[in-house]
Backbone and ligand atoms as CSV (ligand in chain L), in Angstrom:
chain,resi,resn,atom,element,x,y,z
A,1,UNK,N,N,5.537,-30.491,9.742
A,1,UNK,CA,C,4.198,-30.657,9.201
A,1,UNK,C,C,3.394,-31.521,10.166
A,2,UNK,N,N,2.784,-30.863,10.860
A,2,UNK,CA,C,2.155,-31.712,12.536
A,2,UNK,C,C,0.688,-31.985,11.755
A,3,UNK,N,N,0.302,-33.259,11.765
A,3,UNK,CA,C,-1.026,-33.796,11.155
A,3,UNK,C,C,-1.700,-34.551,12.365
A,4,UNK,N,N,-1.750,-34.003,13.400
A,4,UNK,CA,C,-1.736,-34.739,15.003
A,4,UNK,C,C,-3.374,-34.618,15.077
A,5,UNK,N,N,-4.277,-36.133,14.493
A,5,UNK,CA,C,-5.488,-35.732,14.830
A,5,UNK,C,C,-6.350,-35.415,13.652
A,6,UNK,N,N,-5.684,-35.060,12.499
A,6,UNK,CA,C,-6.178,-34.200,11.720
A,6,UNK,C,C,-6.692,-35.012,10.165
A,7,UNK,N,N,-7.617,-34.819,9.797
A,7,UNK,CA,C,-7.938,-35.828,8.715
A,7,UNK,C,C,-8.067,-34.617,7.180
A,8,UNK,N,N,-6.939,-35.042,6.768
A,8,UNK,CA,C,-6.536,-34.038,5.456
A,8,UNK,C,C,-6.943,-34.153,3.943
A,9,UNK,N,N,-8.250,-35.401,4.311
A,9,UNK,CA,C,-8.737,-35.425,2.619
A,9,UNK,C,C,-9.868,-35.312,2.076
A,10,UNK,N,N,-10.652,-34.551,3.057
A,10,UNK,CA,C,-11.846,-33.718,2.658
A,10,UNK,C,C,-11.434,-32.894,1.490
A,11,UNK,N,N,-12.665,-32.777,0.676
A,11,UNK,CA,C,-12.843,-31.430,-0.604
A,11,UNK,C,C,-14.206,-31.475,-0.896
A,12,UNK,N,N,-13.956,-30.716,-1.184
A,12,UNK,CA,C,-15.651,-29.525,-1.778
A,12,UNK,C,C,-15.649,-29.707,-3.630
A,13,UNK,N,N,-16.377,-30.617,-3.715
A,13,UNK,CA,C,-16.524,-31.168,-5.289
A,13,UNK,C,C,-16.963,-30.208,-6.117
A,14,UNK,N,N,-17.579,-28.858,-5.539
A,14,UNK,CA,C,-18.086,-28.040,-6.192
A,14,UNK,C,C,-16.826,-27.009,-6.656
A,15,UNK,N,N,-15.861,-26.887,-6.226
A,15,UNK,CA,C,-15.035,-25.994,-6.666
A,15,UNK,C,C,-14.077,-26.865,-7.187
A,16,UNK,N,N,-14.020,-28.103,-7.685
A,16,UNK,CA,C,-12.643,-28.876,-8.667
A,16,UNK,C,C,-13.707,-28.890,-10.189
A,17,UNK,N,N,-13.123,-28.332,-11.050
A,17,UNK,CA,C,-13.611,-28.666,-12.640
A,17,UNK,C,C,-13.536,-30.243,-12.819
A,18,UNK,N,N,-14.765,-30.309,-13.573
A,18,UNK,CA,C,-14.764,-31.877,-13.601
A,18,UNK,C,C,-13.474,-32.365,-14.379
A,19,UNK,N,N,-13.925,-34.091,-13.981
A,19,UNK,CA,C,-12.280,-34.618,-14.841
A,19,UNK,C,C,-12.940,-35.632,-16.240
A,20,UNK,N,N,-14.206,-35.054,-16.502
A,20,UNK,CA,C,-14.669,-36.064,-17.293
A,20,UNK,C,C,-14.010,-36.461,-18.456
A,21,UNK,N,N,-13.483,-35.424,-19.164
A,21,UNK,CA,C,-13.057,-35.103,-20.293
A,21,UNK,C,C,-10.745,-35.625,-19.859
A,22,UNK,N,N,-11.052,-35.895,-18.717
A,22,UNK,CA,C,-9.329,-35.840,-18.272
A,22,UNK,C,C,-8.811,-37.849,-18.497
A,23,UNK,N,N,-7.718,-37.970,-19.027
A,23,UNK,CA,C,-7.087,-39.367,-18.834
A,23,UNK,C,C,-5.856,-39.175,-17.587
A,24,UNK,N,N,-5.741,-40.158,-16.657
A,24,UNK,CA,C,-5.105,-40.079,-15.530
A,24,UNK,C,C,-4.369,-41.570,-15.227
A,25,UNK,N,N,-3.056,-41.346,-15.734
A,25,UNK,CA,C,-2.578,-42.218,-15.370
A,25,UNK,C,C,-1.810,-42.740,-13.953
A,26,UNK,N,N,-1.673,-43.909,-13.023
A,26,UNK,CA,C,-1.722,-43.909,-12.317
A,26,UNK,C,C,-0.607,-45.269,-11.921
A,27,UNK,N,N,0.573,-44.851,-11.341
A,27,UNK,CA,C,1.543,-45.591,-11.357
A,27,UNK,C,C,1.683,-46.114,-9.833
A,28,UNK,N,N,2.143,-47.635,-9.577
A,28,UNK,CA,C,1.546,-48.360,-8.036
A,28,UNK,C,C,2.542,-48.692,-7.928
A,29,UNK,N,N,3.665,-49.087,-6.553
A,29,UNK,CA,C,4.634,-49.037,-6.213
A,29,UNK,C,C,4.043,-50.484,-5.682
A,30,UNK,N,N,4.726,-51.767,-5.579
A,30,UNK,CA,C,4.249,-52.998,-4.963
A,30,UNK,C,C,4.733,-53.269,-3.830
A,31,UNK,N,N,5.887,-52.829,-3.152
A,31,UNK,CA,C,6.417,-52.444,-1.746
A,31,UNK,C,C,5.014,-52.080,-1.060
A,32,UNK,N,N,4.699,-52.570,0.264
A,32,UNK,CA,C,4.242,-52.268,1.104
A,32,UNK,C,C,2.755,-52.249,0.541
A,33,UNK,N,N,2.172,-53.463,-0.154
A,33,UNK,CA,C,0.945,-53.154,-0.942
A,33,UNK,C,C,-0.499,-53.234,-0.285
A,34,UNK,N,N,-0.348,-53.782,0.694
A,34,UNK,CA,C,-1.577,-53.295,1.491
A,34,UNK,C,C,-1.782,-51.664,1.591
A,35,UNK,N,N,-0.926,-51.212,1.555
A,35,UNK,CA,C,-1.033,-49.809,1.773
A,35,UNK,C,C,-1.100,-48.950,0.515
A,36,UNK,N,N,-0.244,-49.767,-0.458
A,36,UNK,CA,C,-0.265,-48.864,-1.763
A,36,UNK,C,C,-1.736,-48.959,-2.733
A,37,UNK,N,N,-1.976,-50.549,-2.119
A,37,UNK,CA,C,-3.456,-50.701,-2.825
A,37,UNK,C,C,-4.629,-49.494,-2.426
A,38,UNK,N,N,-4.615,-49.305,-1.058
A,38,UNK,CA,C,-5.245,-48.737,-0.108
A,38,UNK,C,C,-5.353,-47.193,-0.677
A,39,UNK,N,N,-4.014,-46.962,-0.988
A,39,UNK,CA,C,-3.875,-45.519,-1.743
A,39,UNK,C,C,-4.433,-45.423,-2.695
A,40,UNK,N,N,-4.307,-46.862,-3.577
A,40,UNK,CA,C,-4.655,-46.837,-5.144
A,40,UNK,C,C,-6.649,-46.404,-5.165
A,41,UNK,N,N,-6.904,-47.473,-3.916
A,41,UNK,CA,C,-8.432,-47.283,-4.172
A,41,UNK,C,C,-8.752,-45.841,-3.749
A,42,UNK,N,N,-8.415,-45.243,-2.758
A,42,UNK,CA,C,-8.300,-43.778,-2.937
A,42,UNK,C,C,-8.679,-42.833,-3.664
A,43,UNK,N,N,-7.597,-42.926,-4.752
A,43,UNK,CA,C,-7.170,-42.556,-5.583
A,43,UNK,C,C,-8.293,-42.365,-7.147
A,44,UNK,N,N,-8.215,-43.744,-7.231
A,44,UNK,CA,C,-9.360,-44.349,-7.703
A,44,UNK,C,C,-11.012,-43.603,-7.684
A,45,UNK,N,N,-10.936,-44.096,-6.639
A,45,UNK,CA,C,-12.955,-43.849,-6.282
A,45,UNK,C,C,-12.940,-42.005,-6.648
A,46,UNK,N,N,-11.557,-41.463,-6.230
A,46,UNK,CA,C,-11.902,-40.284,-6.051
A,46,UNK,C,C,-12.044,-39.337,-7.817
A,47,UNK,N,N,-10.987,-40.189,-8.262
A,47,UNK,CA,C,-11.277,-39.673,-9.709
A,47,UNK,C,C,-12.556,-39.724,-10.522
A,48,UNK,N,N,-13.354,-40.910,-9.799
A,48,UNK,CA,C,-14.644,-41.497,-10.406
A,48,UNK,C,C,-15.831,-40.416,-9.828
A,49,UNK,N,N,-15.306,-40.052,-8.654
A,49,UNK,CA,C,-15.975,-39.266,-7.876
A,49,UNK,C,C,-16.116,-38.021,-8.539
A,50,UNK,N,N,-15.075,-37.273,-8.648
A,50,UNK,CA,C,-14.622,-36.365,-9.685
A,50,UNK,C,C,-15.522,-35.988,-11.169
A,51,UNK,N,N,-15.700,-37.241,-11.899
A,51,UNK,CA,C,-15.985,-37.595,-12.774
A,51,UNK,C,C,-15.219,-38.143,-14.235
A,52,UNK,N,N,-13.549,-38.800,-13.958
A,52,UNK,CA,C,-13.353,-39.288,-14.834
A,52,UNK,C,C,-13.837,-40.750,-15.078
A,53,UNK,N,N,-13.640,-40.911,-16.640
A,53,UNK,CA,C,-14.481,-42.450,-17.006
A,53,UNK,C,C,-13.337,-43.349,-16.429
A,54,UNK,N,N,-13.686,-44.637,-16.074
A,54,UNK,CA,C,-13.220,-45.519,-15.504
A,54,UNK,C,C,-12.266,-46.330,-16.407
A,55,UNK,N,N,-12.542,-46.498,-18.218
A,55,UNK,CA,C,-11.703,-46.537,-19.141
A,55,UNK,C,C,-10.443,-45.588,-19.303
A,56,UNK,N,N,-10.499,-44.393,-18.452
A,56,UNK,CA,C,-9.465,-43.569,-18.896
A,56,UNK,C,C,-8.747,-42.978,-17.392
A,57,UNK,N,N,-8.240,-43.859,-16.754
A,57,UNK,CA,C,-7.731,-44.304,-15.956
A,57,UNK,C,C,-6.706,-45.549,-15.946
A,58,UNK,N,N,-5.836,-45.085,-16.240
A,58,UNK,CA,C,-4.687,-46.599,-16.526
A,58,UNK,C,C,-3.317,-46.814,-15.539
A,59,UNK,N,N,-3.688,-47.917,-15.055
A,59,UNK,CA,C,-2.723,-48.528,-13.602
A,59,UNK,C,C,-1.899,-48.961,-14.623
A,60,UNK,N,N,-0.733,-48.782,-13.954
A,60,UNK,CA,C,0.972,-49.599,-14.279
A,60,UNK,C,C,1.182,-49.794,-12.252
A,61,UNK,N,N,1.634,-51.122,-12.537
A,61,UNK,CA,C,2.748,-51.692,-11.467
A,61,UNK,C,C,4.088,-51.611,-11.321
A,62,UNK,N,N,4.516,-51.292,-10.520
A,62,UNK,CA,C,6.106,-51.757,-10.304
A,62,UNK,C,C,6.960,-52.003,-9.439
A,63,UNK,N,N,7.903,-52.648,-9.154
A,63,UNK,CA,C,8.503,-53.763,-8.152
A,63,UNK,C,C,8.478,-52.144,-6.700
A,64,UNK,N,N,8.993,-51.555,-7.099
A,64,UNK,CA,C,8.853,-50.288,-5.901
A,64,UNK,C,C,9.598,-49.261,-5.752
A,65,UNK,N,N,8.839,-48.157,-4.588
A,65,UNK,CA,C,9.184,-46.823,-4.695
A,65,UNK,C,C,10.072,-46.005,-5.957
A,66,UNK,N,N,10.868,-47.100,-5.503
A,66,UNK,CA,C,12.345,-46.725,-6.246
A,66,UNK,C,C,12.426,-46.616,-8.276
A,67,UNK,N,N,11.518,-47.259,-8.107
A,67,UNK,CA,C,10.895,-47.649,-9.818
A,67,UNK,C,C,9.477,-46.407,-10.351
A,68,UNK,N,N,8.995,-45.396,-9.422
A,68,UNK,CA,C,7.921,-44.808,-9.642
A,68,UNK,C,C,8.477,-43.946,-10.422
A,69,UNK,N,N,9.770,-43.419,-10.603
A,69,UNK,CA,C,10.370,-42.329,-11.362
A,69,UNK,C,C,10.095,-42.739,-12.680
A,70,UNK,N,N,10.978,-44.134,-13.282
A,70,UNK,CA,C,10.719,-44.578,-14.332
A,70,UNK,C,C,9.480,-44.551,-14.841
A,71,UNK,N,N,8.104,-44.889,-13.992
A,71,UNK,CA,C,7.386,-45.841,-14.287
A,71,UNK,C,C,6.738,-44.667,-14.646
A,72,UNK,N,N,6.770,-43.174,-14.115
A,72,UNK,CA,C,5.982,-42.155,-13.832
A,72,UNK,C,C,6.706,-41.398,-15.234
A,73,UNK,N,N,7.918,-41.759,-15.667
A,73,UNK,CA,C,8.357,-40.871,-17.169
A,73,UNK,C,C,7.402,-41.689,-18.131
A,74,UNK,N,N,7.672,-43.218,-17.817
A,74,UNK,CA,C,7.291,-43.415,-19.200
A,74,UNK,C,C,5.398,-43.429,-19.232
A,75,UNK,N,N,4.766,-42.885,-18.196
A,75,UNK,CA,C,3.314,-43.224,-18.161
A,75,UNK,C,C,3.168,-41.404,-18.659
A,76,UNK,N,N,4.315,-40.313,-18.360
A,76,UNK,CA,C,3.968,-39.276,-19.318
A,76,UNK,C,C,3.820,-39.530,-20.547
A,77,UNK,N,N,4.144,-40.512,-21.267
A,77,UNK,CA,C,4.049,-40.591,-22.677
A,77,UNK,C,C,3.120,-41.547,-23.213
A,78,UNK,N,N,2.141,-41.629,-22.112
A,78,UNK,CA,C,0.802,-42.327,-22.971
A,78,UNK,C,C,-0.716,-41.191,-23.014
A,79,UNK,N,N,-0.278,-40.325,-23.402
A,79,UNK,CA,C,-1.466,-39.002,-23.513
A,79,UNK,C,C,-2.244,-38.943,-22.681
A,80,UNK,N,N,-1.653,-38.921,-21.316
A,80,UNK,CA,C,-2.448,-38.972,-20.163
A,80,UNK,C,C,-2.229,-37.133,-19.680
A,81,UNK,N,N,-3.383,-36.719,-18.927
A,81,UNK,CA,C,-3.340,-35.591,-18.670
A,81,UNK,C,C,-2.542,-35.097,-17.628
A,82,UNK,N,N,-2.382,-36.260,-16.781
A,82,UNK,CA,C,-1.605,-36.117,-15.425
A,82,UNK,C,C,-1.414,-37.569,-14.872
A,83,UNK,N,N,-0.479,-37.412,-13.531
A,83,UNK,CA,C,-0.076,-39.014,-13.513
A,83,UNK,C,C,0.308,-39.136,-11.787
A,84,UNK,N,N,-0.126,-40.070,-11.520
A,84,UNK,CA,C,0.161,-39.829,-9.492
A,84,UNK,C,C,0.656,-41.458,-9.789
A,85,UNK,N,N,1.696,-40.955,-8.917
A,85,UNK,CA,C,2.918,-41.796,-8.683
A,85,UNK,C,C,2.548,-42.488,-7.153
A,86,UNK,N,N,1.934,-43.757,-6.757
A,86,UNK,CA,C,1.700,-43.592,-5.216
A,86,UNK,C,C,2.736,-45.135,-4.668
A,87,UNK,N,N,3.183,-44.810,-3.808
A,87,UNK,CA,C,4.331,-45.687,-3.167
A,87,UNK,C,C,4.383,-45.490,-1.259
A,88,UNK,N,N,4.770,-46.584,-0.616
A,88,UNK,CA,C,4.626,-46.501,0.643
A,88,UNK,C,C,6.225,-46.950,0.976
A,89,UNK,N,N,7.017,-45.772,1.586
A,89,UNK,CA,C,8.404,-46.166,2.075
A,89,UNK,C,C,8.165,-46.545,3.808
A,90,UNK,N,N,8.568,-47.418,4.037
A,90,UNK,CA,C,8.709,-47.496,5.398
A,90,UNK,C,C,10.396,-47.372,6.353
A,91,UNK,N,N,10.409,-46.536,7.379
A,91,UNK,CA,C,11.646,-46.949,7.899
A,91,UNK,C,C,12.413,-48.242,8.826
A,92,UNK,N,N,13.293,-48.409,8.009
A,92,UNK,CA,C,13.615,-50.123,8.385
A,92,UNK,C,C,14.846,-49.484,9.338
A,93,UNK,N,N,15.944,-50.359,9.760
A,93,UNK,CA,C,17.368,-50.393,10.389
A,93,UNK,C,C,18.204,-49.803,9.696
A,94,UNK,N,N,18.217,-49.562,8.555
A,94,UNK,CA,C,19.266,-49.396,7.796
A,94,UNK,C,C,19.557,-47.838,7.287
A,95,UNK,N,N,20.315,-47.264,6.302
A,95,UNK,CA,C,19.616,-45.986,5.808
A,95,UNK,C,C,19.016,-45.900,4.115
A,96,UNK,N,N,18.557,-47.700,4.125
A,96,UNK,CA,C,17.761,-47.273,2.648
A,96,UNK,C,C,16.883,-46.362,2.636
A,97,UNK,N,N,16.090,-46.572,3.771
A,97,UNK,CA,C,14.922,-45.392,3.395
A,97,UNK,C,C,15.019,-44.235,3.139
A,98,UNK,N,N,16.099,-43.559,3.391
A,98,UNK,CA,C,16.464,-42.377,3.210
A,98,UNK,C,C,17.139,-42.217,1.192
A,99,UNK,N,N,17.654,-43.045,0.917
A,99,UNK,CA,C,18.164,-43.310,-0.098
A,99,UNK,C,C,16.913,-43.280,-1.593
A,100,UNK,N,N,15.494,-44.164,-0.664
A,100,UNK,CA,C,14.636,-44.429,-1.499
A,100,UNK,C,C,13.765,-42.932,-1.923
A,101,UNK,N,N,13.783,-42.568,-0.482
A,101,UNK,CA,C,12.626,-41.267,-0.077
A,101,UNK,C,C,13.230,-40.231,-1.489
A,102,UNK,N,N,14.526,-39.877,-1.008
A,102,UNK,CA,C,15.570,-38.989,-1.952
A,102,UNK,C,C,15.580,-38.527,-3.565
A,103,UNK,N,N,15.531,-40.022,-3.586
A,103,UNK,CA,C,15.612,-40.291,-5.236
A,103,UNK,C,C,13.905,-40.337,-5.082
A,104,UNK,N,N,12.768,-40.612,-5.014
A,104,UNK,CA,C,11.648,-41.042,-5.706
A,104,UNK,C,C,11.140,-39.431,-5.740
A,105,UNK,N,N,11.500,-38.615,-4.493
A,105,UNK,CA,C,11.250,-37.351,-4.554
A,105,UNK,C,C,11.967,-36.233,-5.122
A,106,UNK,N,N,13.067,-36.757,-5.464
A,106,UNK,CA,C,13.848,-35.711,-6.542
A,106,UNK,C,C,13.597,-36.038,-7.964
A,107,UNK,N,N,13.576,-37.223,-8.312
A,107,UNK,CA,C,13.125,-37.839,-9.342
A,107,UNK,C,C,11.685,-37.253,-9.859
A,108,UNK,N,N,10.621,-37.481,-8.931
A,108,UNK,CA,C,9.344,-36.665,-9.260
A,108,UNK,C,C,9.525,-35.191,-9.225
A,109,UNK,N,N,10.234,-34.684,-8.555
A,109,UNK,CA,C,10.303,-33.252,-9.120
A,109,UNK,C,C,10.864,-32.755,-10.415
A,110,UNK,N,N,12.084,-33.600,-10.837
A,110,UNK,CA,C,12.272,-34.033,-12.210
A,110,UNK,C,C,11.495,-33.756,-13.275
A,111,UNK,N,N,10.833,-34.915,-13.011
A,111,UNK,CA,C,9.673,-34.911,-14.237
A,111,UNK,C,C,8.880,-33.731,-14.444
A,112,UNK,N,N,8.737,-32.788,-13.397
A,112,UNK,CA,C,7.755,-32.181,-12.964
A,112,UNK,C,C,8.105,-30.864,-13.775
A,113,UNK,N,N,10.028,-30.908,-13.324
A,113,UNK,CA,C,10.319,-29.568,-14.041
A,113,UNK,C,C,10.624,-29.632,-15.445
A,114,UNK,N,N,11.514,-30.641,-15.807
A,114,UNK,CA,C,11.774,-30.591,-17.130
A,114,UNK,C,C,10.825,-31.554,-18.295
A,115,UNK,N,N,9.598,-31.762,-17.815
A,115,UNK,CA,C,8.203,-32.167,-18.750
A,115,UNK,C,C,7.208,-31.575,-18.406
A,116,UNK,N,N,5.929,-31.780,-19.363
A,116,UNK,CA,C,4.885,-31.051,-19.331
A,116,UNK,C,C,3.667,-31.795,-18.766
A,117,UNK,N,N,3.929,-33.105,-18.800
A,117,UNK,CA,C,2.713,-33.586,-17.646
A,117,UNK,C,C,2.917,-33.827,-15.739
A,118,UNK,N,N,2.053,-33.126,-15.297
A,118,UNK,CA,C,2.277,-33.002,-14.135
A,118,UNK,C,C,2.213,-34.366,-13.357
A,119,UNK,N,N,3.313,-34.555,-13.172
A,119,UNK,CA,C,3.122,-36.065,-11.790
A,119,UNK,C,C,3.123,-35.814,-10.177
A,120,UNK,N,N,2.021,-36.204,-9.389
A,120,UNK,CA,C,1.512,-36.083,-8.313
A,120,UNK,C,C,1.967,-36.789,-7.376
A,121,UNK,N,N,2.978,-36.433,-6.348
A,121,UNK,CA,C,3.787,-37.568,-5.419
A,121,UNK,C,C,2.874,-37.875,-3.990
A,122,UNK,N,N,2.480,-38.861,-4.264
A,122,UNK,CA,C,1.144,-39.971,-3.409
A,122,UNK,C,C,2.294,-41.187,-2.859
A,123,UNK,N,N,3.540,-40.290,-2.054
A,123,UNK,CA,C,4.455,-41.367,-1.524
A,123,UNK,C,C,4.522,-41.351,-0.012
A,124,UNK,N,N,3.704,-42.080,0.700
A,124,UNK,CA,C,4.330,-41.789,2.003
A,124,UNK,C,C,5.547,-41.936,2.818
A,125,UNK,N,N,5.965,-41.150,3.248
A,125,UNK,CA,C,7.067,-41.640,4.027
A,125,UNK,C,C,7.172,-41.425,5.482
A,126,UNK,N,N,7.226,-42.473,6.049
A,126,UNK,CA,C,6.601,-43.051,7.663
A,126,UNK,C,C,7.893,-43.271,8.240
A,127,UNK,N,N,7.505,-43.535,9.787
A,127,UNK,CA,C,8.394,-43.755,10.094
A,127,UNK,C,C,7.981,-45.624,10.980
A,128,UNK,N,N,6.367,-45.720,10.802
A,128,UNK,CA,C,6.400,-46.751,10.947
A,128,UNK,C,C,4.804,-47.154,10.354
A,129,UNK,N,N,4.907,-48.607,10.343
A,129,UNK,CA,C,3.457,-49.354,9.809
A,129,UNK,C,C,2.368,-48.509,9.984
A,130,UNK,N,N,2.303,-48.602,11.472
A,130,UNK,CA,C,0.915,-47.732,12.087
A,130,UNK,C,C,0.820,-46.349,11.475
A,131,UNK,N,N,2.127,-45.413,10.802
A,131,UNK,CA,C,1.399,-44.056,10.458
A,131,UNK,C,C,0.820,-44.156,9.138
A,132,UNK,N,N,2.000,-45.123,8.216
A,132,UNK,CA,C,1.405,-45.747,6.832
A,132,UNK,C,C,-0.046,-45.621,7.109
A,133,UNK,N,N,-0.869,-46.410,7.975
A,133,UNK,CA,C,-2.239,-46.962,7.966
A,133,UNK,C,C,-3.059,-46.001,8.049
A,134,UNK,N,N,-2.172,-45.206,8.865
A,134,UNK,CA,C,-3.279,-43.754,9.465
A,134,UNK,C,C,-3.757,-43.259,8.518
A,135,UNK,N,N,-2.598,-43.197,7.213
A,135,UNK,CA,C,-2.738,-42.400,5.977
A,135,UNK,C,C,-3.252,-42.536,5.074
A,136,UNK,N,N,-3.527,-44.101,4.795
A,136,UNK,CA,C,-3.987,-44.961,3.762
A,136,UNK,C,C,-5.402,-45.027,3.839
A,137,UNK,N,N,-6.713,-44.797,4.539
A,137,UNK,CA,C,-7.506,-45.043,5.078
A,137,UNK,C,C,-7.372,-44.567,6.430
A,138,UNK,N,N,-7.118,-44.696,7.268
A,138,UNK,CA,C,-6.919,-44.410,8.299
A,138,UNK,C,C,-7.480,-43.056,8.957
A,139,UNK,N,N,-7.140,-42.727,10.440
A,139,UNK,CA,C,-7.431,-41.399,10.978
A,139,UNK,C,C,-7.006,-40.417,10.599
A,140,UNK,N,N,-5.516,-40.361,9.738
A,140,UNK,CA,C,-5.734,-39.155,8.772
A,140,UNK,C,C,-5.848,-38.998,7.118
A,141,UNK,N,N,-6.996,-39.553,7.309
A,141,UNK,CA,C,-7.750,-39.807,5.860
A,141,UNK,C,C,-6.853,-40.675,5.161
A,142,UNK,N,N,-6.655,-40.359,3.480
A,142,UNK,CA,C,-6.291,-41.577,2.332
A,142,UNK,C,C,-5.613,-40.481,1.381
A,143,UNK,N,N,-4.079,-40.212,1.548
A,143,UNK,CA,C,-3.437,-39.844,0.630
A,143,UNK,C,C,-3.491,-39.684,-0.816
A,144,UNK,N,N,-4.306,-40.929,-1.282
A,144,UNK,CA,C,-4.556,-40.946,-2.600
A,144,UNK,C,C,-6.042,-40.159,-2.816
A,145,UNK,N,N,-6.747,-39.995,-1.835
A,145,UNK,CA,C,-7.896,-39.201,-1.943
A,145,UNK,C,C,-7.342,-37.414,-2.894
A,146,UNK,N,N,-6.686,-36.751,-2.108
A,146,UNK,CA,C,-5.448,-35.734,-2.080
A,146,UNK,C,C,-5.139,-35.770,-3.312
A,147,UNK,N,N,-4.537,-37.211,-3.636
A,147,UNK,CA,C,-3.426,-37.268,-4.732
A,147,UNK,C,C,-4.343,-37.347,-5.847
A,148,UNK,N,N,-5.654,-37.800,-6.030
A,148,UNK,CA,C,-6.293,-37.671,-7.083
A,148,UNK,C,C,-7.096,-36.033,-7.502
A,149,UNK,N,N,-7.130,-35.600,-6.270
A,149,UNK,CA,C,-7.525,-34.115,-6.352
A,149,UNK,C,C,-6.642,-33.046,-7.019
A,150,UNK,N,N,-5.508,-33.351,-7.067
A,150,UNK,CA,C,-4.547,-32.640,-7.293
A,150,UNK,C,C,-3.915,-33.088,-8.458
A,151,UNK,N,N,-3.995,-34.610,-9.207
A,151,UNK,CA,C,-4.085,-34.678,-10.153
A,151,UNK,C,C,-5.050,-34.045,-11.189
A,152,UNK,N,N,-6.707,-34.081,-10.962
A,152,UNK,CA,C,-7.538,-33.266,-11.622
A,152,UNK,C,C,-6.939,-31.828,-11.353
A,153,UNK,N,N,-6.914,-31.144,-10.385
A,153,UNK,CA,C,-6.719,-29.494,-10.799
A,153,UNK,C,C,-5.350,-29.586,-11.495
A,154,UNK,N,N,-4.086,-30.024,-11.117
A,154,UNK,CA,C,-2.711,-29.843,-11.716
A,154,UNK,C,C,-3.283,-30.144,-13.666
A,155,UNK,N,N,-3.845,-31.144,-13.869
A,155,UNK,CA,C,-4.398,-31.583,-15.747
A,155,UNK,C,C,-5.214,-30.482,-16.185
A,156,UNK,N,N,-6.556,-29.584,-15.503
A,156,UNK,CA,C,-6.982,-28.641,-15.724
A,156,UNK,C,C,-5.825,-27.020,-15.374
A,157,UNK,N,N,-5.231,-27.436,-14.539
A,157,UNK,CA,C,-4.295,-25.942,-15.017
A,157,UNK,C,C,-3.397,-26.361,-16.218
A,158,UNK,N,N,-2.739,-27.319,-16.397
A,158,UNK,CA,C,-1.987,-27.618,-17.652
A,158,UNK,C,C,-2.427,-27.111,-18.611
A,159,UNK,N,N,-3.948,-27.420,-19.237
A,159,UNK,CA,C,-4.586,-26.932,-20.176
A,159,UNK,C,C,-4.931,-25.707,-20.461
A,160,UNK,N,N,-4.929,-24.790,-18.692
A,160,UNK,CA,C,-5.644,-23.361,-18.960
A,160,UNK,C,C,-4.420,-22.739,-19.019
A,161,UNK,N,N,-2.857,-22.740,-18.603
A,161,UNK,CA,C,-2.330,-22.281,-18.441
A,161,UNK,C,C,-1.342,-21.503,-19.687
L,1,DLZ,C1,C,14.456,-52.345,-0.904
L,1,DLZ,C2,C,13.292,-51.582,-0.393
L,1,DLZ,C3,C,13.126,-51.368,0.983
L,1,DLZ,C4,C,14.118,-51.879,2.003
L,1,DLZ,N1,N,12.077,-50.737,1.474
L,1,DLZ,C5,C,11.132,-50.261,0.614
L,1,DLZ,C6,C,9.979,-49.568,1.092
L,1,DLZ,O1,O,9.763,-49.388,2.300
L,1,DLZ,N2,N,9.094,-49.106,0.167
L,1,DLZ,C7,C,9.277,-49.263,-1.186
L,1,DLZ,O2,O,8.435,-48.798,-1.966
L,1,DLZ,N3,N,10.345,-49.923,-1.656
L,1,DLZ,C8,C,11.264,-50.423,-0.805
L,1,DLZ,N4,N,12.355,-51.105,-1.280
L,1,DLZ,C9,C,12.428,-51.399,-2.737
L,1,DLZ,C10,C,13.008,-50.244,-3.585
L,1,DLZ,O3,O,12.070,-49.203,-3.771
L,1,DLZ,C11,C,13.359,-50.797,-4.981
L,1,DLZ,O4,O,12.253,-51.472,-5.517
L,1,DLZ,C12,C,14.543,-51.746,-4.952
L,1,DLZ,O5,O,15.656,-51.156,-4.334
L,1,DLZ,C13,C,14.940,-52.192,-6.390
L,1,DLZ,O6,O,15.395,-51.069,-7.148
């Protein structure tokens, strides 16, 4: 997946159904939080952008990556329409990262298959600080930009489907 250059979080507001009427819950990984914040505001502005109300939008925290599974089951069960899970893994010396990446992404597919609210994986996984940044804001745009887009259409297909 070569993103060399390329800024991936443009959209055309005219073709996403609004989210006015949508609740979006939104689960923050505290690992690496310059970056996860970075995602969060993203994320954020873009839903507002969108048009959901700013009351119906609800942040949960949690210690990290590794905790977004949990944090992302139990935020299906607050009548939220959809739910983006956003977390920043970085690769260290060791092979946690691989351990973390594994589980937060099998875990979200999880939820994905055997429940009915769609959770949106807004996890980067880098191989160092500098691509984190690229992604977060950065030269290739803001992941959570993405991740909130795809939360609104994934909550509007739920409903039409
Ligand atoms: C332990 C750990 C490490 C080494 N690196 C990261 C990381 O880069 N990003 C992240 O979100 N979390 C990391 N963690 C924490 C784990 O996700 C988890 O919070 C702990 O293992 C406790 O279960």
């Amino acid at each position: 997946m070569a993103t060399d250059g390329i800024n991936l979080s443009g959209y055309d507001k005219k073709t996403i159904a609004s989210g006015a009427k949508l609740r979006i819950g939104i689960v923050v990984a505290e690992w690496n939080s310059d970056i996860t914040s970075a995602l969060y505001k993203g994320a954020f502005d873009t839903l507002i952008d969108l048009g959901v109300q700013p009351t119906n939008i609800i942040k949960w925290d949690v210690p990290g990556s590794f905790e977004l599974v949990y944090g992302a089951k139990k935020m299906q069960e607050q009548m939220v329409n959809a739910v983006i899970a956003i977390g920043s893994v970085i690769q260290g010396e060791t092979k946690h990262f691989d351990f973390v990446c594994n589980a937060v992404s099998q875990g979200i597919k999880d939820l994905n298959v055997n429940r009915e609210t769609p959770v949106i994986f807004c996890v980067l996984t880098d191989d160092t600080k500098q691509q984190a940044i690229d992604r977060s804001g950065g030269k290739h745009g803001n992941k959570g930009v993405e991740a909130a887009v795809a939360a609104v259409r994934m909550a509007h297909l739920r409903s039409n489907a």
